[in-house]
C-alpha positions as CSV (number, residue, x, y, z in Angstrom):
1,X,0.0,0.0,0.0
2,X,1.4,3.5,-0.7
3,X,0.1,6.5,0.5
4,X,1.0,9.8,-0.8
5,X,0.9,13.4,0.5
6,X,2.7,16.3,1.4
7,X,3.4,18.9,4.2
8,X,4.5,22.7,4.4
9,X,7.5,24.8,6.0
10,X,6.3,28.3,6.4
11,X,9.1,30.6,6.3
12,X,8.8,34.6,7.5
13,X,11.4,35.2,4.1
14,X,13.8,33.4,1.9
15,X,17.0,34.3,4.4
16,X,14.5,32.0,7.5
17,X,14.4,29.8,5.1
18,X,17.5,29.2,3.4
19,X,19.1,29.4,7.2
20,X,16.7,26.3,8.7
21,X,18.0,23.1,9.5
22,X,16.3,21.2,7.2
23,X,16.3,23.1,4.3
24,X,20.9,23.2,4.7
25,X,20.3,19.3,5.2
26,X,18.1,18.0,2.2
27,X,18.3,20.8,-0.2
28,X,20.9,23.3,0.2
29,X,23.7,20.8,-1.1
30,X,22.1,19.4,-4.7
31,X,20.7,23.4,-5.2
32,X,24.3,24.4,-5.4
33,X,25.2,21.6,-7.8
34,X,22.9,22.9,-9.8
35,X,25.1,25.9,-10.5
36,X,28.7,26.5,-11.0
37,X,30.7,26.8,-7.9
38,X,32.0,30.8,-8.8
39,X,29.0,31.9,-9.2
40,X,27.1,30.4,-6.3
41,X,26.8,33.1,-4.0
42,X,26.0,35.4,-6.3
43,X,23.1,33.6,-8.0
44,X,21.6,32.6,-4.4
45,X,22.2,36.3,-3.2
46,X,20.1,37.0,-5.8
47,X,17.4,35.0,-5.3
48,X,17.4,35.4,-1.5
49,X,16.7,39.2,-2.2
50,X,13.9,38.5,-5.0
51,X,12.4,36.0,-2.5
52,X,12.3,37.9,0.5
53,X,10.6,40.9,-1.7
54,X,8.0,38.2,-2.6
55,X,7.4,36.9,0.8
56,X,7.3,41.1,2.5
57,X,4.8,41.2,-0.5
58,X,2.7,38.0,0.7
59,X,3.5,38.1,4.2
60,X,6.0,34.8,3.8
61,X,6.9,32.0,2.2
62,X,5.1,28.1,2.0
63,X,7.2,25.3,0.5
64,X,5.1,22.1,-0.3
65,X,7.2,19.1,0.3
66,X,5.6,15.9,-1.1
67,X,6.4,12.4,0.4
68,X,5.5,8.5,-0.2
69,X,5.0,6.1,2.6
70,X,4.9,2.3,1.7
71,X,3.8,-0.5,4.0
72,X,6.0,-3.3,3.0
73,X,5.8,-6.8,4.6
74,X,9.2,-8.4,4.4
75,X,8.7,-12.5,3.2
């Protein structure tokens, strides 16, 4: 049996967000590799700064994070 679904981090701005635990744990590390290493902090400077201006404008941010849970008998 699998059940799907998802829950939500509610984050005051993108600077909250990109500082929490759990976001430096499961994301933070294959974001950067999406990017080339010199121009890293740039890029996520800028989109810190465009997110916060987004989450002042709709009072924060919501990321959706979906999951999967199987039940699994082992034979």
């Amino acid at each position: 049996m699998k059940k799907y679904g998802q829950f939500n981090y509610k984050f005051a701005n993108a600077t909250a967000m990109f500082k929490h635990y759990f976001i430096r744990l499961a994301f933070m590390e294959s974001w950067i590799k999406l990017i080339s290493k010199d121009k890293a902090e740039e890029i996520f400077s800028l989109v810190e700064s465009r997110m916060n201006g987004q989450a002042k404008q709709f009072g924060g941010l919501k990321l959706s994070i979906p999951f999967v849970m199987i039940n699994a008998i082992k034979v």
